[in-house]
C-alpha positions, 0 to 999 in steps of 0.5 A: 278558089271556093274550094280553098276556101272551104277548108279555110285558106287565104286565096287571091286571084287576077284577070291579068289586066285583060278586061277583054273577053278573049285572048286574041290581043286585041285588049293590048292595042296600042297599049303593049304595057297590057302584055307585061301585065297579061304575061308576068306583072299582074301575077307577081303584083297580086301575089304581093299584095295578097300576102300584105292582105293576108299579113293585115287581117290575120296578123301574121303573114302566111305560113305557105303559099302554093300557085295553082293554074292551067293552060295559061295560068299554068304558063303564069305560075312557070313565068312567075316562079322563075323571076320570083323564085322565093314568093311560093313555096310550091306550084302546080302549073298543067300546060 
């Protein structure tokens, strides 16, 4: 993200709802509605609100939006763009 930064874009980021430090599960037991947040949710509510953000303090909503992420944000961007089609313009997702 510093990266982006620098040459000047908006950039947002999430944990995914996973407070723990691993990804073993175990931040989900007894509460299978982490999945969902971990999985899909949290990528498509960040997205949302970063642009209602953006929109605020710039005055006008992004020209373009592009999701980068590897490994499991790689598998979050794929996730996202299918039940969101229109929310990036482009995705970079390594496996």
């Amino acid at each position: 993200m510093n990266d982006a930064l620098v040459q000047g874009y908006a950039t947002a980021s999430t944990d995914g709802g996973n407070l723990s430090n691993g990804l073993d599960g175990s931040f989900a037991l007894g509460h299978p509605e982490k999945i969902v947040d971990w999985a899909s949710r949290a990528i498509h509510v960040m997205t949302v609100d970063a642009k209602a953000l953006t929109t605020a303090f710039y005055g006008k909503a992004p020209k373009y939006s592009y999701f980068t992420g590897c490994s499991t944000g790689g598998h979050e961007g794929m996730t996202e763009i299918q039940r969101f089609p229109d929310e990036y313009d482009g995705v970079l997702a390594v496996m």
